[in-house]
C-alpha positions in Angstrom: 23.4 23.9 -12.0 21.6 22.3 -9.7 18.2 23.9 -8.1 18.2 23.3 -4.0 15.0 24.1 -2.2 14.6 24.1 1.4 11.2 23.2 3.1 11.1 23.0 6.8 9.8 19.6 7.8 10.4 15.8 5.9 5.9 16.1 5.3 6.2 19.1 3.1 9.1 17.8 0.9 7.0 14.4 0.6 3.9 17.0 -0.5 5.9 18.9 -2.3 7.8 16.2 -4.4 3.8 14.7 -4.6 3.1 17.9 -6.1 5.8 18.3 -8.4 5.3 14.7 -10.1 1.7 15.5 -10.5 1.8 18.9 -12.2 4.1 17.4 -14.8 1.8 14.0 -15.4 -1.2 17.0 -15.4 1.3 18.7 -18.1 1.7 15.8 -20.3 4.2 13.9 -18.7 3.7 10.0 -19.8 6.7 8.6 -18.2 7.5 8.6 -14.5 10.5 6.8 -13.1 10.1 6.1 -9.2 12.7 5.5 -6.5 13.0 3.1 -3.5 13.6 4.2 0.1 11.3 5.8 2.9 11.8 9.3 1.7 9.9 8.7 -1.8 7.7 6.4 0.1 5.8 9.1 2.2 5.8 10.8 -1.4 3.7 7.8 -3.0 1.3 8.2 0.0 0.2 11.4 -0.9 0.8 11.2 -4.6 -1.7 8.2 -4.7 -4.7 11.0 -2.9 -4.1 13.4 -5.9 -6.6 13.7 -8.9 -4.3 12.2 -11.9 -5.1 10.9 -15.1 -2.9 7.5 -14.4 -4.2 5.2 -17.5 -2.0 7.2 -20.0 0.9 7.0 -17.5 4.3 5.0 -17.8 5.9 3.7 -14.2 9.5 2.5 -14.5 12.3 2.5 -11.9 15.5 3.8 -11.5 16.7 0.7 -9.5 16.2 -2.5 -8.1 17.8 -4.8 -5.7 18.3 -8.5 -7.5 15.3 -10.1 -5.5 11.6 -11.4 -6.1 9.0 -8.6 -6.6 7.5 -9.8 -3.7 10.7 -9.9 -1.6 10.2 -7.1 1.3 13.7 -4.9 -0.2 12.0 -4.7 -3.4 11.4 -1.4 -4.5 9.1 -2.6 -6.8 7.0 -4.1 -3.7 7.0 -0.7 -1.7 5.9 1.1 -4.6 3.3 -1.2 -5.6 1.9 -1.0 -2.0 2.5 2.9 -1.0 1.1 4.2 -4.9 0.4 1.4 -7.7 -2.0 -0.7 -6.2 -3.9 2.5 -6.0 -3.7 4.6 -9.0 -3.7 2.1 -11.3 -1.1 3.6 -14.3 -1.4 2.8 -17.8 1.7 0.7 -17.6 4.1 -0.4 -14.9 7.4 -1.7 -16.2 9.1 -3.5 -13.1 12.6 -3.7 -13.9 13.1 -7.8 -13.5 16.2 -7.8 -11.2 15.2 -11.3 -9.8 17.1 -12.3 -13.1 20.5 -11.4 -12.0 22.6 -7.9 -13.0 23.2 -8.9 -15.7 20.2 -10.3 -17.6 17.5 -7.7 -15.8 20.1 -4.9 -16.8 19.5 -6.3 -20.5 15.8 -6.7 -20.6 15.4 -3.7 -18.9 17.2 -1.7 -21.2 14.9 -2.3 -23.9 11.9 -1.1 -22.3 13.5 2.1 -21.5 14.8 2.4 -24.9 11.2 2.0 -25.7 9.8 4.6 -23.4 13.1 7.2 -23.3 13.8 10.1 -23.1 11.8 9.7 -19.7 9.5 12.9 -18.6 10.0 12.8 -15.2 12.9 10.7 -12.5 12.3 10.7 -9.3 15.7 9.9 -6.9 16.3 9.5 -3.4 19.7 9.9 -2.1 21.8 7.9 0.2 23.6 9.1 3.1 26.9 8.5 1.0 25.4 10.7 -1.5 24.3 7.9 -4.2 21.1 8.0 -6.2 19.4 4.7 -7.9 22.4 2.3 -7.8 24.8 4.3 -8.8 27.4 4.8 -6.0 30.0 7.0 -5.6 33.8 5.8 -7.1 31.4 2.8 -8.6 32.3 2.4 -12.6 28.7 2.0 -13.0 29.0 5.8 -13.0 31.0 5.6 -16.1 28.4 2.9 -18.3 27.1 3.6 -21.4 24.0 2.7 -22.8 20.6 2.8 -20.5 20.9 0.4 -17.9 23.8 -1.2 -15.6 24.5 -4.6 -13.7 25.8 -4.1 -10.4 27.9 -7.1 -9.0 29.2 -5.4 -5.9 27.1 -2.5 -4.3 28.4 -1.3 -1.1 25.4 -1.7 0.1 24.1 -4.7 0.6 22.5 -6.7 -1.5 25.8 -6.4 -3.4 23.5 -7.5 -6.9 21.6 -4.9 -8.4 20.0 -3.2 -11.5 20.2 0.8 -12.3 19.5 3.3 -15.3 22.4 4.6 -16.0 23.9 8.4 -14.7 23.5 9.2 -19.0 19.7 8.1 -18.9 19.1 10.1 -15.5 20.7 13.0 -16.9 18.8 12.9 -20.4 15.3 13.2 -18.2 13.1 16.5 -19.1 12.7 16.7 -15.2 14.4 15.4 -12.4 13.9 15.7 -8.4 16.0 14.5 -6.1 14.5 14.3 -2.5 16.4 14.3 0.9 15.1 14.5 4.3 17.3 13.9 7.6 20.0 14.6 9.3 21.8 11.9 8.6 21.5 13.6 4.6 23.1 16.9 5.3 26.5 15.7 4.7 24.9 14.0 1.4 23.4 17.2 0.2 26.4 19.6 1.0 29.2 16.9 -0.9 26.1 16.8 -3.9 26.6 20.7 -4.0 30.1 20.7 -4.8 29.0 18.2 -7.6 31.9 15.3 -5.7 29.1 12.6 -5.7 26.6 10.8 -8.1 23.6 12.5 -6.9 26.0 15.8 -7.4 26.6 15.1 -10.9 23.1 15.9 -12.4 23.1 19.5 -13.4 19.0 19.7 -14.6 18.4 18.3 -11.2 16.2 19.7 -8.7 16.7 19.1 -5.5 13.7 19.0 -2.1 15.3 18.6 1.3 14.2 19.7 4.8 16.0 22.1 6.9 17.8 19.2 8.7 19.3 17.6 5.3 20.2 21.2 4.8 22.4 21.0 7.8 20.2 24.4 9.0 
């Protein structure tokens, strides 16, 4: 079952999920999969301050949007500016999406094959309770394998590529964070396990008292 801890403010779950990720890379974590969004971006910020043997650390992602690396929706781009360009890690393995679903779903997968199981996932959620690119009633939820194309996200852009829910779930850690208002509703449906971020039992979740609808 799920782990839900409840800070007061959006700042301490971004310390807090900073501290988390580097306990475990101080542990012997060598893998660490990052997420896109604002939430994990504060997270970066303060991760990136934090004293952290980075050159025998792995970065891969969870998901990207099918656009250049450069492209401002890039979560490759927002982590590179908020935490790699800083740290310097061992290894970063952008996921190339620019390629299409399709063909970045393929060459990404052998890189994670390469690297799984991963130590240590990282998710966001969204307000209609996805994590990664895996939305909910999406048959992405139901892929095998490591990696998915998605063809038609809800949310725009429709093309995107994701690790699959199986990948996620085979993690030795994962922490979900949500902050916001707007994320109660997301948090409370992910409780009753009736959405993709809901669906990760090992998962441990961060939120503030707002996403906790307190």
């Amino acid at each position: 079952m799920a782990d839900f801890e409840v800070l007061a403010t959006a700042e301490e779950v971004a310390e807090s999920g900073a501290a988390e990720i580097a306990e475990a890379l101080r542990g012997g974590a060598k893998s660490l999969a990052l997420a896109g969004g604002t939430t994990p971006r504060r997270c970066y910020e303060l991760l990136a301050e934090l004293d952290i043997e980075w050159g025998r650390v792995a970065v891969l992602f969870g998901d990207e949007r099918c656009v250049p690396p450069s492209h401002p929706e890039s979560n490759y781009r927002m982590a590179k500016e908020a935490l790699l360009d800083r740290v310097l890690p061992g290894t970063v393995y952008r996921i190339p999406a620019e390629l299409g679903p399709d063909e970045g779903a393929d060459v990404y997968a052998e890189v994670v094959e390469f690297v799984a199981p991963l130590d240590f996932v990282l998710l966001g959620v969204g307000e209609d309770g996805h994590v990664a690119s895996l939305f909910p009633g999406h048959q992405a939820l139901r892929a095998s394998g490591l990696t998915a194309g998605i063809h038609d996200s809800p949310k725009p852009p429709s093309e995107r590529v994701t690790l699959t829910l199986d990948i996620i779930r085979d993690a030795r850690q994962v922490v979900i964070l949500a902050t916001g208002a707007g994320k109660a509703e997301a948090v409370a449906r992910a409780r009753r396990g009736q959405t993709p971020s809901g669906m990760i039992a090992s998962a441990r979740w961060l939120i503030d008292r707002a996403a906790a609808g307190q």
